[in-house]
N, C-alpha and C positions, 0 to 999 in steps of 0.2 A: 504494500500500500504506500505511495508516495502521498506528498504534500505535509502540510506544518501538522502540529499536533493539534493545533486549534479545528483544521480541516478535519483530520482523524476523529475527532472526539464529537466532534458535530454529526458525521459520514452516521458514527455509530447510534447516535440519540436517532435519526431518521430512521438507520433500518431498523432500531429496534422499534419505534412508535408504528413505523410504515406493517411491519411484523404482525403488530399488536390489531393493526387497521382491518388488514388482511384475513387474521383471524377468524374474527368479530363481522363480517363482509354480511350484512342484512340484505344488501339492496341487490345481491347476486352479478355483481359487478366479475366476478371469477367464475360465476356457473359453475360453482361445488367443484374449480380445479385445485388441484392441489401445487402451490407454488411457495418457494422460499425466495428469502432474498438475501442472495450470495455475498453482493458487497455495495455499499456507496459510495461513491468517491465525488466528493467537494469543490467545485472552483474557489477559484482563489476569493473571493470576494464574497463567499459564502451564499450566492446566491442561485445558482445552477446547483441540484446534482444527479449525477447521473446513477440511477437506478440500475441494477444487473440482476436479473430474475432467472433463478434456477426454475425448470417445469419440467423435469426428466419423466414425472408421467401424464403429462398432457396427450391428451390426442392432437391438437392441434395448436401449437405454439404460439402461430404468426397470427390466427382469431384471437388468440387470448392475450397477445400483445396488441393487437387491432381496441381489444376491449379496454385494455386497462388505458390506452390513449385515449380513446371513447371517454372516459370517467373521469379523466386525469384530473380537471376541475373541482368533481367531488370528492374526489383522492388526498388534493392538497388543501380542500379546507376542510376537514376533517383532521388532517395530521394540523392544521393552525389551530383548530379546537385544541389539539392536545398537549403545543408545545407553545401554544402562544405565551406565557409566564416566563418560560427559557432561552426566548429568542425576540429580537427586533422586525428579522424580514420571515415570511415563512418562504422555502428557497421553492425554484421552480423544476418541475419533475420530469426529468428524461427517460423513460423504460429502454431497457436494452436486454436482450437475451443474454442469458450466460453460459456461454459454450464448452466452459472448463471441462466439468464433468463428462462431456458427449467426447470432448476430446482423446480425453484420458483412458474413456471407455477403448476408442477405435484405437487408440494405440495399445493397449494392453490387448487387445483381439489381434490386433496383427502381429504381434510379440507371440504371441501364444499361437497364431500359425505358422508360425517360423519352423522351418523343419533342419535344423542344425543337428549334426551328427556326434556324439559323445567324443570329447577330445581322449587321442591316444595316451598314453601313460607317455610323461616326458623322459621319466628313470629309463624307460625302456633305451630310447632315443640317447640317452648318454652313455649304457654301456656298449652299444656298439660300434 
């Protein structure tokens, strides 16, 4: 995670309230998916941040990033409801996929199709 600590500490009050939003989702803004939120990361000015949303079991990612943009408004005044006491601006909401996990996955799949043959004994190779 780069940026100050003042960024970091902010990132983290959002995803956790953002978390708690999500949770709590009455107005079916998620349609019963199931989503975390991986990480926040802060402009410098504290007033952008950019949202990165895990949905490893979505059926369909880019509707449900379609939606939370859809909402985005009632999104962020709902997290002002919750942080308004802690903060001056409430910051404006970016969604972004977070691909980490999908990545990670495809390359542990291709590690593991890897068809690499037992290496020979090297002792062998030195007594003769």
């Amino acid at each position: 995670m780069s940026g100050s600590v003042r960024q970091q500490k902010f990132g983290k009050l959002i995803q956790k309230e953002l978390s708690d939003i999500f949770q709590r989702d009455k107005r079916g803004i998620l349609d019963n998916e199931f989503v975390t939120i991986a990480e926040v990361k802060m402009s410098p000015d504290l007033g952008v941040a950019k949202v990165y949303i895990s949905m490893m079991l979505a059926k369909d990612k880019k509707q449900t990033l379609e939606r939370l943009n859809t909402h985005k408004s009632e999104i962020r005044k709902a997290l002002g409801n919750q942080i308004r006491k802690q903060v001056r601006i409430v910051p404006e909401l970016i969604f972004y996929i977070d691909e980490v996990e999908e990545n990670a996955f495809r390359i542990e799949s291709l590690i593991n199709s890897l068809h690499i043959p037992p290496a020979e004994d090297s002792n062998k190779d030195n007594k003769e």
